[in-house]
ROLO-65666 format. One record per residue (C-alpha): residue in three letters; x, y, z. Coordinates in steps of 0.25 Angstrom, whole numbers, padded with zeros to 4 digits, always signed. Last residue first. Layout:
ALAXYZ...
//
This chain:
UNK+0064-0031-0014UNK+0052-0026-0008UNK+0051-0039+0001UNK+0062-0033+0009UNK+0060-0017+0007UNK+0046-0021+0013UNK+0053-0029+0025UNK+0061-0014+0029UNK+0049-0007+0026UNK+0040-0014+0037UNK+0029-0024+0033UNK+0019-0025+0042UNK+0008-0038+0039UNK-0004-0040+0045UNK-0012-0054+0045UNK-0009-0066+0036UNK+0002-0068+0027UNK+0001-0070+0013UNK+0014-0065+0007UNK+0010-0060-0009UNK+0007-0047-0005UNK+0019-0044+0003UNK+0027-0049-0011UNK+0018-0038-0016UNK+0019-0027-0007UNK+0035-0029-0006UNK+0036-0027-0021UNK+0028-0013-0018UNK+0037-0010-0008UNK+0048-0013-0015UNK+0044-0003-0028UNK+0041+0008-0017UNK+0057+0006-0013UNK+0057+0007+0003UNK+0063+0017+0014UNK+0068+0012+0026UNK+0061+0013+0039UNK+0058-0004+0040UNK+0071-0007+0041UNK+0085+0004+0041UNK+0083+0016+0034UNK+0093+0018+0023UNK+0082+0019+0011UNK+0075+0030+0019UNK+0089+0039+0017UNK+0087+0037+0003UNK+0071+0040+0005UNK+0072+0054+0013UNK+0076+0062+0003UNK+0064+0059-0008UNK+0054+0057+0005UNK+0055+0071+0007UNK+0056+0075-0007UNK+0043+0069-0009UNK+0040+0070-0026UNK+0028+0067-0030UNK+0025+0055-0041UNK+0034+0046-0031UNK+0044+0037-0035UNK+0049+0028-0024UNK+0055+0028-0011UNK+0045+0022+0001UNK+0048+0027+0014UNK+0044+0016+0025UNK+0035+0004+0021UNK+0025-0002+0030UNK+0018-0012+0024UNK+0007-0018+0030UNK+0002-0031+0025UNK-0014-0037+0028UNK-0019-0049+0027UNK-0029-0055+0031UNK-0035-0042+0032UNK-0041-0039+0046UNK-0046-0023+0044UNK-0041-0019+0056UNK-0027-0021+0051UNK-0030-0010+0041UNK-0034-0002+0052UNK-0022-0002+0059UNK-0012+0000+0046UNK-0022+0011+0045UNK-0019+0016+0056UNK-0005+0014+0056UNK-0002+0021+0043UNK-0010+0033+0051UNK-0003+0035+0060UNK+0010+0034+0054UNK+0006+0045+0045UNK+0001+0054+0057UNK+0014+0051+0067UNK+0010+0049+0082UNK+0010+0036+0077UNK-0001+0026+0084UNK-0007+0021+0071UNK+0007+0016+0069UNK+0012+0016+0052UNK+0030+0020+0054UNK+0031+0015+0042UNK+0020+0015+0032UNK+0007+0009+0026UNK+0007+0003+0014UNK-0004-0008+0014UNK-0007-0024+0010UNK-0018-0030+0011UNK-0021-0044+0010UNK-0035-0051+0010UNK-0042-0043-0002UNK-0055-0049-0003UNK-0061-0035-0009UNK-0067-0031+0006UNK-0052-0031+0010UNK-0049-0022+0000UNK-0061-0013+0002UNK-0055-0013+0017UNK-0041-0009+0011UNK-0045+0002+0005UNK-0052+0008+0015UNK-0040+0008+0025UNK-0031+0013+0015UNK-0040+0024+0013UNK-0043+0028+0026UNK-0029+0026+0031UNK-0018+0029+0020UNK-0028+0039+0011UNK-0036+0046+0022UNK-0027+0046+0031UNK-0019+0057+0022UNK-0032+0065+0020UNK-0033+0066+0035UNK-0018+0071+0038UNK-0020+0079+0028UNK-0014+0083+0011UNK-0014+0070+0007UNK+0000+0071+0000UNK+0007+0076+0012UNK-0001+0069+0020UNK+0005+0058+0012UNK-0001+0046+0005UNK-0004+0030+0006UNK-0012+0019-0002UNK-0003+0008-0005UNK-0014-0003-0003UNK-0013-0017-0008UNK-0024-0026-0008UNK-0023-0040-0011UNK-0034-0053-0015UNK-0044-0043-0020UNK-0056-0048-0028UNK-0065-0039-0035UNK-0070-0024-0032UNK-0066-0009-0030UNK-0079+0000-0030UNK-0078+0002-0015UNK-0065+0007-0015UNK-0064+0015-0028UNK-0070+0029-0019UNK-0059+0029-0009UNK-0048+0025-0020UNK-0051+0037-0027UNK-0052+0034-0041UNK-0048+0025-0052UNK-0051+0010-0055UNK-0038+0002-0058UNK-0041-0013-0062UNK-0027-0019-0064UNK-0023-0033-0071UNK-0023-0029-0086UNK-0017-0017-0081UNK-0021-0002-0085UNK-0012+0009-0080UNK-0017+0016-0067UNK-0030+0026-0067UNK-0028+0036-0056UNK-0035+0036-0042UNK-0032+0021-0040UNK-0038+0008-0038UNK-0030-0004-0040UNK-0035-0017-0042UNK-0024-0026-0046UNK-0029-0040-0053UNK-0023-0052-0058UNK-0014-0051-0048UNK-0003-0063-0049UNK+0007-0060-0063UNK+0013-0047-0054UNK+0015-0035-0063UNK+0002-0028-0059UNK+0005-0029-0043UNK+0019-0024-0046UNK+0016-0010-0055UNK+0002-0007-0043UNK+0013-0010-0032UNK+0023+0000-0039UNK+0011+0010-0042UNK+0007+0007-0026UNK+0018+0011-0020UNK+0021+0025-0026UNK+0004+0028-0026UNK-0003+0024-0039UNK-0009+0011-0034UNK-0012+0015-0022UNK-0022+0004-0018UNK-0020-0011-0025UNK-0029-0022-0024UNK-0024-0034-0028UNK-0033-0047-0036UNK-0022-0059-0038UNK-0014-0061-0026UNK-0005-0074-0025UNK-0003-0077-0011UNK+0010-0082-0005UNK+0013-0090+0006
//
């Protein structure tokens, strides 16, 4: 069975995922309505309402009917500079973000977290991806779908020579640890958007790369 969303929420809309989301989510005839709050203004659309801002501080203020949210929040320790600024953004943040979702009428979620996402990982970023997977459960969305992409390969605005070397190799990886296309995992999101199955939902990389096709 198959929904047809009309009123989407979308976080990160200016991140590598969430720019190809934002593009696919405005071309498709069905939402009549993407809000997405971002700290740099987007291009205008007849269908999008874009306040600008910290996301922290736009929370509160957002408002209207939301039928879906998407959340492609993430970053680096690298990028945030700490262990504690880094669980800031993909557990504090992504945490909030999807309650004031939930309080829109927002009955699916959907979030990038990672492979490898266990609140028991010895490993930080691991750890953390789990936890928040954990307490996004707790918060008992009718819906709620977990995507757990390996290395995503895509252009970035910053170079990551690291990844850079690592993705052809990525690409050879058998199941769920090989590396995906941003633009699939974007096309996946919304075909995973429109399956209305109750409860959670983990969908490994290997299955993304499918419905990403």
């Amino acid at each position: 069975m198959y929904l047809t969303p009309q009123h989407i929420l979308l976080a990160g809309a200016t991140g590598l995922t969430g720019e190809h989301l934002l593009d696919r989510l405005l071309s498709e005839p069905t939402v009549s309505r993407l809000l997405a709050p971002t700290r740099r203004p987007l291009a205008s659309h007849p269908h999008l309402e874009n306040p600008v801002g910290e996301l922290a501080s736009l929370l509160p203020n957002l408002s209207g009917r939301v039928d879906i949210a998407f959340c492609c929040l993430g970053t680096t320790i690298k990028q945030a500079g700490s262990q504690e600024a880094f669980r800031a953004v993909d557990f504090d943040l992504v945490v909030a973000f999807a309650a004031r979702a939930r309080a829109l009428g927002a009955r699916h979620l959907l979030v990038i977290s990672a492979i490898g996402a266990d609140p028991k990982s010895s490993v930080f970023y691991n750890r953390i991806k789990g936890e928040m997977e954990q307490a996004l459960k707790d918060q008992d969305w009718p819906q709620l779908t977990i995507a757990r992409p390996s290395l995503l390969v895509g252009s970035r605005p910053e170079t990551r020579w690291a990844e850079q070397i690592a993705a052809p190799f990525a690409k050879l990886l058998p199941g769920k640890y090989g590396a995906i296309e941003v633009c699939s995992l974007a096309r996946a999101l919304w075909r995973l958007a429109l399956e209305e199955q109750d409860g959670v939902r983990i969908v490994e990389s290997d299955e993304l790369r499918k419905l990403g096709k």
